[in-house]
C-alpha positions in Angstrom: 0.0 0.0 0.0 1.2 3.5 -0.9 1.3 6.2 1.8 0.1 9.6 1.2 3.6 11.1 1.4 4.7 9.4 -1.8 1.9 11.4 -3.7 2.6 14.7 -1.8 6.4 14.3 -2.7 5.9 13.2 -6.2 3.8 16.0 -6.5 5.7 19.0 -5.1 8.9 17.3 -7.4 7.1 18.0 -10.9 6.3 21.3 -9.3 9.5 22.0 -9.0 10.5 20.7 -12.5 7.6 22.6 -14.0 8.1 25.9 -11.5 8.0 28.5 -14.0 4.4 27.2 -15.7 2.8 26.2 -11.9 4.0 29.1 -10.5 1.7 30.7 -13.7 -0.8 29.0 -13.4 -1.2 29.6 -9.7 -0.9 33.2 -10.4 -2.9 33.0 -13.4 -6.1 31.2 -10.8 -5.2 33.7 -8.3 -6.2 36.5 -10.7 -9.2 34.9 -12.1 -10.5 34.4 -9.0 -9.7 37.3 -7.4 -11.9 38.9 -10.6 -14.6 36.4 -9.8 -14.5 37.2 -6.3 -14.6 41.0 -6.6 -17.5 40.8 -9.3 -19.3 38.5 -7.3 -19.2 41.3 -4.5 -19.9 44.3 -7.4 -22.7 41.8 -8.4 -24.4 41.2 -5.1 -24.6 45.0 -4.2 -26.2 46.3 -7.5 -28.6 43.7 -7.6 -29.6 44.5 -3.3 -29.7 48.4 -5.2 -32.1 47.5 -8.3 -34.3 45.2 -5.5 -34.7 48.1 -3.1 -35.3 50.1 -6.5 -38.0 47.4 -7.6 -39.2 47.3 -4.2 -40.2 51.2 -4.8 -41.6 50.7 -8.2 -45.8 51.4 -7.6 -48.4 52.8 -9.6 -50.3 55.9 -8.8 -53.7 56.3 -9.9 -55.4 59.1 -9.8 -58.9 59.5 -9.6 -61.5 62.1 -11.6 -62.8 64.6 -9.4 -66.2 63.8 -9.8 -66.2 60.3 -9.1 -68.9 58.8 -6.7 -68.1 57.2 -3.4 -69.5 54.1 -4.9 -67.3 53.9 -7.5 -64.5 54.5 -5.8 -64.9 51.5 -3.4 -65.9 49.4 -6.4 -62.1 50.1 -7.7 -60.4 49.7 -4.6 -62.4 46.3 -4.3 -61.3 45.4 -7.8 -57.3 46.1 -7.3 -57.3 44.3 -4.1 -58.6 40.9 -5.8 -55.5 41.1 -8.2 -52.8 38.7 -6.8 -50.0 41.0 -8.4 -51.2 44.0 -6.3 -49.4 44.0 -2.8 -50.1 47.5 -0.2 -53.1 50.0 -1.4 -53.1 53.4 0.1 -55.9 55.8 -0.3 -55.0 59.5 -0.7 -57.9 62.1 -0.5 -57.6 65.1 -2.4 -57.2 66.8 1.2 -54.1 64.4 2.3 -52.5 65.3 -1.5 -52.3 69.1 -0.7 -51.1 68.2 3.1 -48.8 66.3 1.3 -47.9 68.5 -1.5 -47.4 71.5 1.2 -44.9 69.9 3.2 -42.9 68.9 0.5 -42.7 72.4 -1.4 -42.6 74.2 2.1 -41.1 77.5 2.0 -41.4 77.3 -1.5 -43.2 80.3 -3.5 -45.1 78.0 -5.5 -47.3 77.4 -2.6 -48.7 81.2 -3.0 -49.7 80.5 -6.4 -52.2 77.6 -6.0 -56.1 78.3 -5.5 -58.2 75.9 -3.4 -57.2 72.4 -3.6 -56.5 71.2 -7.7 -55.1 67.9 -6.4 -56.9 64.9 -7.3 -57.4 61.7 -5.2 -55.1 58.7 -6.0 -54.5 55.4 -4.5 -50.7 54.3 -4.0 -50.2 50.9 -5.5 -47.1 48.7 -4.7 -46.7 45.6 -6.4 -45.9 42.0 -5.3 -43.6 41.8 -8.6 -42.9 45.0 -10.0 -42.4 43.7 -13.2 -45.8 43.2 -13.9 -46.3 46.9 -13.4 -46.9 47.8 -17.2 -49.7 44.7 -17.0 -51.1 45.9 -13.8 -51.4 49.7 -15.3 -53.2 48.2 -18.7 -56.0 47.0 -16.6 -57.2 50.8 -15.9 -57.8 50.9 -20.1 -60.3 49.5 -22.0 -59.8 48.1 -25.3 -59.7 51.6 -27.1 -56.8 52.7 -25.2 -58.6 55.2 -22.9 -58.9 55.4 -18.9 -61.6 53.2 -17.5 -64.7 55.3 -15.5 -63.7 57.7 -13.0 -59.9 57.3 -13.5 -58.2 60.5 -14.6 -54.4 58.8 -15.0 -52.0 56.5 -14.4 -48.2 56.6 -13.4 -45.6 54.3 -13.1 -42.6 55.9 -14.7 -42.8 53.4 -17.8 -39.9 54.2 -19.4 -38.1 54.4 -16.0 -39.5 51.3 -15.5 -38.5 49.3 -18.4 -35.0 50.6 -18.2 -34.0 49.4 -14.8 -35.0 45.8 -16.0 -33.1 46.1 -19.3 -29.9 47.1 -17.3 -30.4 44.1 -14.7 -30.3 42.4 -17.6 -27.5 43.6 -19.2 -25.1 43.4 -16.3 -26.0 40.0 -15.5 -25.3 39.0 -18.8 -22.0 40.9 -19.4 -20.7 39.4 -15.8 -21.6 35.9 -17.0 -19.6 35.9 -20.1 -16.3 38.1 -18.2 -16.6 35.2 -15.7 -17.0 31.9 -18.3 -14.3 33.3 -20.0 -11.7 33.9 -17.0 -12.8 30.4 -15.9 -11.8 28.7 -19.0 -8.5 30.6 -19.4 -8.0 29.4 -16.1 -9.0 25.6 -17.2 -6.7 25.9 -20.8 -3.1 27.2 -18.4 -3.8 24.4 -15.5 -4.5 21.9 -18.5 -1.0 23.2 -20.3 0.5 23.0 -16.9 -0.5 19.2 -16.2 0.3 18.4 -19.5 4.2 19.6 -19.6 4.3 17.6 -16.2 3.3 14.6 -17.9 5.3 15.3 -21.6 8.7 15.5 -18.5 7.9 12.2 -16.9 6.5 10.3 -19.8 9.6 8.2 -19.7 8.9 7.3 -16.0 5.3 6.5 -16.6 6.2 4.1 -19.1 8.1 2.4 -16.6 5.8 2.4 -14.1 3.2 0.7 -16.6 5.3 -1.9 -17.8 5.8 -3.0 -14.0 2.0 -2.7 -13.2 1.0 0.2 -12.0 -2.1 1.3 -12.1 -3.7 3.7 -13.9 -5.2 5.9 -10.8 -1.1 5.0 -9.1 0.3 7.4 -12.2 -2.6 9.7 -12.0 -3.0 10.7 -8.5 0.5 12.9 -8.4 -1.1 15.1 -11.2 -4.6 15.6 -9.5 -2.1 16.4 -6.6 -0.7 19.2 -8.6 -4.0 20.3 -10.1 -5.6 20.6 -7.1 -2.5 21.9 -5.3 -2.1 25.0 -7.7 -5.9 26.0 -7.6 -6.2 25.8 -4.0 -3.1 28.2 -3.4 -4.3 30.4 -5.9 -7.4 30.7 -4.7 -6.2 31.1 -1.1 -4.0 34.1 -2.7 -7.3 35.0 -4.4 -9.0 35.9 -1.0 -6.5 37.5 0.6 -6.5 40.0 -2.4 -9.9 40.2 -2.0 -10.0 40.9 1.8 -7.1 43.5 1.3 -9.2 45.4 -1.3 -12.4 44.7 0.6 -11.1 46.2 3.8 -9.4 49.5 2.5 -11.7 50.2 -0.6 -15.4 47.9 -1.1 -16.2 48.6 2.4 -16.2 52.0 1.9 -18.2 52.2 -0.7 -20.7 50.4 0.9 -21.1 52.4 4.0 -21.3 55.5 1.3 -24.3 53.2 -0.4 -25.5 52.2 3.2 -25.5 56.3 4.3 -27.1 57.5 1.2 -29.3 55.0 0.2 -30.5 53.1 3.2 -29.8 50.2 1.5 -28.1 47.1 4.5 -28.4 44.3 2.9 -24.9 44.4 1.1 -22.0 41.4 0.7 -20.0 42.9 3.9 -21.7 44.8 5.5 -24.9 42.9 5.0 -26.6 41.1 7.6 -25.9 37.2 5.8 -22.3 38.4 5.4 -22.4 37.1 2.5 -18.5 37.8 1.5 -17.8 34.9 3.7 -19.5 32.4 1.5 -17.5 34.5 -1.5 -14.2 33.2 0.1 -15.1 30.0 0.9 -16.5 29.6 -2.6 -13.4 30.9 -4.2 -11.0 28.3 -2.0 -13.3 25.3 -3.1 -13.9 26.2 -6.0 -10.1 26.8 -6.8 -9.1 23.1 -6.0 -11.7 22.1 -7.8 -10.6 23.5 -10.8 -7.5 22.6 -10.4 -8.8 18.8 -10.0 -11.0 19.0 -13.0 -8.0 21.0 -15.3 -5.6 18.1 -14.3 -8.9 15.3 -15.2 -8.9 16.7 -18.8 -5.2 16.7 -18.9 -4.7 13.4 -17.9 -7.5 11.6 -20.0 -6.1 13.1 -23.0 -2.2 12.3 -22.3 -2.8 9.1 -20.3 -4.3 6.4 -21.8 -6.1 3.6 -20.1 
């Protein structure tokens, strides 16, 4: 039976042989991840933005000013039976000045208005803003004007439809950055594994011809793999936790102080930039493994 300590040696000897290219390779994992790592935070915090922006996407409708009490209750009653509608507030035309007064206070357009040319509106919020365009249809009929006794209907539409065209944009453009550092990553591990291999081939003939086995010649070079992208991604984090401490961080206590928003990957309640680092360790030996598996059942035969 073969000890540990054989692999570990045989491993750290082709390291040596190979230096230059593993010493590479770990860099090259250290800086992919590292990239993955810090877009992963970038990623986490913009999306906690856009949901406490989505989270504040409602529709106001206002009402006509002749509309009857009757009416009024009959389309309250109706958006409260839609499941897409969440919280409904009522605003009287008396609570819209009120409103309006505190908000322009000490303003001179206050001295300009005459009696009260508010209207009444209920405040709609939405259990999935993104049905906010469908929710606001439902106050048209079928020739495109405003059902009885509603005067309009805002949602900020093209507001609206941008915000979900840029959360889709970014998601997609981190994707692709990411797939592609990951397989760059996957082609200079591979290269790496395989040099190894091309450097010993003599030796692994010999070691076949005397019966070893296959997993006996490949274990060393999993060793390797698995070796380089775990120290790279260790390298990785600490990266990571340098730039996190003296630069993320203060960003998001500048988002936290101007925005409200907590729920951020450090300073976020589910400290989520813990699970970033340990994901970036395991997922660095595992790439290293799964480099060294493509390596090896290309360049060792069974």
């Amino acid at each position: 039976m073969v000890r540990p300590r054989y692999f570990f040696s045989e491993t750290f000897t082709s390291f040596k042989k190979n230096f230059l290219m593993g010493f590479t390779a770990i860099t090259t994992v250290a800086i992919t991840l590292f990239i993955v790592g810090f877009f992963a935070v970038l990623v986490f915090d913009i999306q906690s933005i856009i949901n406490s922006i989505r989270g504040q996407v409602e529709l106001a409708v206002y009402l006509k000013d002749n509309i009857t009490p009757e009416l009024n209750d009959y389309i309250k009653d109706e958006i409260s039976s839609w499941e897409e509608t969440g919280n409904i507030i009522y605003i009287s035309k008396e609570q819209a000045l009120e409103r309006f007064k505190e908000q322009n206070e000490g303003s001179d357009i206050l001295k300009e208005i005459q009696g009260n040319p508010l209207p009444a509106s209920f405040e709609i919020t939405l259990n999935d803003p993104e049905k906010v365009e469908l929710v606001a249809l439902r106050f048209m009929d079928k020739d495109g004007n405003y059902i009885e006794g509603i005067d309009d209907v805002v949602y900020g539409q093209s507001y609206v439809n941008k915000l979900f065209s840029i959360t889709a944009i970014i998601g997609t453009i981190v994707l692709l950055i990411i797939i592609v550092l990951l397989l760059a990553t996957i082609v200079l591990i591979f290269n790496t594994i395989r040099l190894s291999i091309y450097a010993r081939r003599k030796e692994i003939e010999v070691m076949k011809l005397v019966g070893a086995s296959n997993w006996f010649v490949r274990v060393p070079f999993l060793f390797e793999g698995f070796f380089e992208g775990f120290i790279g991604s260790l390298l990785a984090s600490i990266m990571l936790y340098i730039m996190g401490k003296f630069l993320l961080i203060k960003g998001e206590r500048v988002i936290v102080e101007t925005m409200r928003i907590k729920d951020l990957a450090i300073l976020g309640s589910l400290n989520i930039i813990v699970y970033i680092y340990a994901g970036m360790i395991i997922f660095g030996g595992l790439l290293g493994i799964i480099s060294s598996v493509i390596a090896l059942r290309r360049y060792v035969k069974t």
